[in-house]
C-alpha positions in Angstrom: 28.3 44.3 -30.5 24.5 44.8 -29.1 23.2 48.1 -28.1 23.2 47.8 -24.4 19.0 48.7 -24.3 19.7 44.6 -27.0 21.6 43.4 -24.2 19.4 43.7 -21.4 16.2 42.4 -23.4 18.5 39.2 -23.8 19.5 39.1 -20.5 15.6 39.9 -18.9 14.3 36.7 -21.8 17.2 34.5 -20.9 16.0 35.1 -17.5 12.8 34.7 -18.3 13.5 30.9 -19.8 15.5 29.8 -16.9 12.5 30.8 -14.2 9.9 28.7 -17.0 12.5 26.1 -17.1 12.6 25.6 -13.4 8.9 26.1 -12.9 8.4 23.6 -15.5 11.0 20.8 -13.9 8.7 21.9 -10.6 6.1 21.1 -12.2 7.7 17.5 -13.2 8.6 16.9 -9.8 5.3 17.8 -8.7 3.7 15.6 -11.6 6.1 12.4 -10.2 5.6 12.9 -6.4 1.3 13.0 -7.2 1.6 9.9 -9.2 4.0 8.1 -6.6 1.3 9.0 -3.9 -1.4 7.7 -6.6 0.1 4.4 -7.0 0.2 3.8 -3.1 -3.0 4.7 -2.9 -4.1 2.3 -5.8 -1.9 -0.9 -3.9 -3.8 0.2 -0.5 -6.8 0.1 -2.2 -6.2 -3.3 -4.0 -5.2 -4.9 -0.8 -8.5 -3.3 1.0 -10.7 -4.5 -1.9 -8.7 -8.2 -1.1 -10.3 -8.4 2.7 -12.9 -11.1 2.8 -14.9 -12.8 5.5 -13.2 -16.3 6.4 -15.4 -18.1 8.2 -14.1 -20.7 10.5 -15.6 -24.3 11.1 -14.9 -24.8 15.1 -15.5 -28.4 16.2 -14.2 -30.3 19.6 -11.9 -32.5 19.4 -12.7 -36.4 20.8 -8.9 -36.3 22.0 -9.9 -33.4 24.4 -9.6 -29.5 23.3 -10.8 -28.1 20.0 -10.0 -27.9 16.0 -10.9 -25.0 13.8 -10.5 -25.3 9.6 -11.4 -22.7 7.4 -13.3 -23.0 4.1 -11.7 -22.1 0.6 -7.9 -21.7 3.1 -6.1 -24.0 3.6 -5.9 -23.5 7.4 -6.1 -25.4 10.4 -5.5 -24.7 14.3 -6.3 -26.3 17.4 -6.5 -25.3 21.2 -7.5 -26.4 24.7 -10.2 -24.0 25.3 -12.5 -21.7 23.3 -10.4 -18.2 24.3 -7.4 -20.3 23.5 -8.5 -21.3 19.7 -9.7 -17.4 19.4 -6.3 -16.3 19.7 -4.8 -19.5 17.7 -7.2 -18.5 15.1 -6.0 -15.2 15.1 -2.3 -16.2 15.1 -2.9 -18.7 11.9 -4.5 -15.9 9.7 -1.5 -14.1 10.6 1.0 -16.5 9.7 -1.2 -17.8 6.2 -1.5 -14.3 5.1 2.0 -12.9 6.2 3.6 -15.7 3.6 0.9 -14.7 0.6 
């Protein structure tokens, strides 16, 4: 048997290993949490960097009303008035970039 004075260096080391151990799975923790925030900021910043300007050809339409088409998209709206193919455009990016 140890000499109690043996006993209690054990004790204080073993201790000791379990506070490093602990500080060290922190650490882990911390290390995983920093790199989950890092790759969400990396996608936010992929789909920032994918914004571009879409410019819209706006014609009327001999039928009555007007047509807009996009270059390089494949998108297309219509609408009786100008405020009304403002928000149609609107609506299509939605709906083209919402299925992408």
């Amino acid at each position: 048997m140890l000499p109690v004075v043996a006993q209690s260096v054990l004790l204080d080391t073993d201790a000791q290993q379990n506070r490093t151990d602990t500080q060290i799975l922190g650490l882990k923790e911390y290390h995983r949490q920093t790199e989950e925030l890092l790759q969400a900021t990396i996608k936010e910043r992929d789909c920032i960097m994918e914004l571009k300007e879409i410019l819209f050809i706006v014609e009327e339409d001999p039928e009555g009303g007007y047509t807009a088409q996009t270059f390089g998209e494949s998108i297309f709206t219509e609408g009786d008035t100008i405020d009304a193919i403002k928000i149609n455009i609107k609506d299509a990016l939605r709906c083209h970039f919402e299925q992408n």
